[in-house]
C-alpha positions in Angstrom: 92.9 -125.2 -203.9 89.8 -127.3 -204.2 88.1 -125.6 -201.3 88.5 -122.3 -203.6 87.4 -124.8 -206.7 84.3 -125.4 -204.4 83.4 -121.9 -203.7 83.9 -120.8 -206.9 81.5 -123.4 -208.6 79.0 -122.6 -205.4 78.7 -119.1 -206.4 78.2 -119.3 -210.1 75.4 -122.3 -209.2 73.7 -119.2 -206.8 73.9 -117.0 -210.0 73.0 -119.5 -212.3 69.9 -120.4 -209.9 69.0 -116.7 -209.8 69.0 -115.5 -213.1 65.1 -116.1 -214.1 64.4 -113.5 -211.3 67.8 -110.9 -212.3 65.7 -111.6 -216.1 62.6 -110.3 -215.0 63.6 -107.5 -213.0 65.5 -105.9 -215.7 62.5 -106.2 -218.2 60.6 -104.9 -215.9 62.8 -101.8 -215.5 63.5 -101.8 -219.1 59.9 -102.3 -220.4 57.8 -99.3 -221.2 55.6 -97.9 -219.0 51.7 -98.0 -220.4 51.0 -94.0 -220.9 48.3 -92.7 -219.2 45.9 -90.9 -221.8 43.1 -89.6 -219.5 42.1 -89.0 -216.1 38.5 -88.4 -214.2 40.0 -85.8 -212.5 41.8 -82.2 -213.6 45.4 -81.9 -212.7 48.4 -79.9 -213.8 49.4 -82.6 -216.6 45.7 -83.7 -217.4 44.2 -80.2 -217.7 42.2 -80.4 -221.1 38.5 -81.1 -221.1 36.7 -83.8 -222.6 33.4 -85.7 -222.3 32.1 -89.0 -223.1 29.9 -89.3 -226.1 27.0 -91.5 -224.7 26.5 -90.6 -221.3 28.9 -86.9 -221.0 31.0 -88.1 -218.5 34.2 -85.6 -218.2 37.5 -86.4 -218.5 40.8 -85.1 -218.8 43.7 -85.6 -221.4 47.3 -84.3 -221.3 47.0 -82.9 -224.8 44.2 -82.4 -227.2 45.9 -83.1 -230.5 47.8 -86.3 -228.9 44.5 -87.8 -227.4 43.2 -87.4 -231.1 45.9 -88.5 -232.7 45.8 -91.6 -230.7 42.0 -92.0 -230.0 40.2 -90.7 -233.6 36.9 -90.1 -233.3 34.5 -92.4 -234.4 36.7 -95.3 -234.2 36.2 -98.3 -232.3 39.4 -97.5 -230.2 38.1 -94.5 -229.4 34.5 -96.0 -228.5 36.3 -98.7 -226.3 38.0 -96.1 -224.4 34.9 -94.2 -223.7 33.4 -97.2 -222.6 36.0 -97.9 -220.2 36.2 -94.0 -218.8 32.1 -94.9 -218.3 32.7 -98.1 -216.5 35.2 -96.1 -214.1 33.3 -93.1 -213.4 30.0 -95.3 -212.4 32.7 -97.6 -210.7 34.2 -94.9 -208.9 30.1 -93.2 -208.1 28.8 -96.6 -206.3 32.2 -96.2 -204.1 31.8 -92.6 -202.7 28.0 -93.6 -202.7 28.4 -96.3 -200.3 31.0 -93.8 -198.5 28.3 -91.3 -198.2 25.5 -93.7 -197.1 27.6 -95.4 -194.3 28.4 -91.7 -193.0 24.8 -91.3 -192.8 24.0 -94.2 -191.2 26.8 -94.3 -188.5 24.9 -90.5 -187.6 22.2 -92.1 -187.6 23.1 -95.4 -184.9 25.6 -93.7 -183.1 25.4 -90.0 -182.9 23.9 -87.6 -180.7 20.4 -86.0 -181.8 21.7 -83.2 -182.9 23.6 -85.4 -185.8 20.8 -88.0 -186.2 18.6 -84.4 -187.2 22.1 -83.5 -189.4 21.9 -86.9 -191.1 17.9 -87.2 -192.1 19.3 -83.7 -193.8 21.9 -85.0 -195.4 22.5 -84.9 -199.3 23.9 -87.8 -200.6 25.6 -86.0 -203.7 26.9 -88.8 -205.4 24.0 -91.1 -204.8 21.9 -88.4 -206.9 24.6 -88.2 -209.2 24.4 -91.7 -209.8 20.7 -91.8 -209.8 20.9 -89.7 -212.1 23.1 -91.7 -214.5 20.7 -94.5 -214.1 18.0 -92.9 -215.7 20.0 -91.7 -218.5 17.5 -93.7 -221.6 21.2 -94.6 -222.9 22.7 -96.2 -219.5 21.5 -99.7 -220.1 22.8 -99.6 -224.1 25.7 -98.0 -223.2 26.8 -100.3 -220.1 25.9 -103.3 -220.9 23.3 -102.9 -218.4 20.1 -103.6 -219.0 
């Protein structure tokens, strides 16, 4: 009887000892989601067109009337969004920069001649792009970058 006593009081302690993490695993699960309200790129739920005001960088929204409902124009919410779809498209230009200009430069090292001719040729599209950007007279205000 006390050995059942003993198991008993053993396995509520284990509970009992467990519970923070059983508490936040269910809100977790149980909290809502943050709602995506854009993306850089088009898909089959994101497949209406918008660009930044500043610097015309495009975006995507699930609906129009929803993203201005949520986002009015002129509003600081909507300006801080903006800001932040900037931030990630120059974010996301420097990465597949640097992508592009290690490709060239691994040609360049390791390949034959052929490819060391194909990467002296090579356009670095999203170097441009983000050349490009840079030059834009409102970058620097826009950014924070001066």
């Amino acid at each position: 009887k006390y050995m059942r006593n003993d198991e008993a009081a053993d396995v509520l302690r284990n509970l009992f000892n467990l519970l923070p993490l059983m508490l936040v695993f269910l809100m977790y699960f149980l909290a809502p989601g943050s709602e995506e309200h854009y993306t850089l790129q088009r898909s089959p739920t994101f497949a209406h067109p918008l660009t930044t005001h500043r610097l015309e960088v495009p975006f995507f929204v699930k609906s129009m009337a929803d993203f201005s409902h949520a986002f009015p124009e002129a509003t600081h919410k909507r300006q801080r969004l903006e800001h932040q779809i900037e931030v990630s498209h120059l974010s996301s230009l420097e990465n597949s920069c640097l992508y592009e200009r290690q490709q060239q430069q691994r040609l360049f090292r390791f390949g034959s001649k052929i490819e060391r001719a194909r990467a002296r040729e090579m356009t670095l599209y999203n170097c441009e792009r983000l050349q490009s950007l840079r030059q834009n007279p409102v970058f620097g205000s826009s950014l924070g970058v001066r």
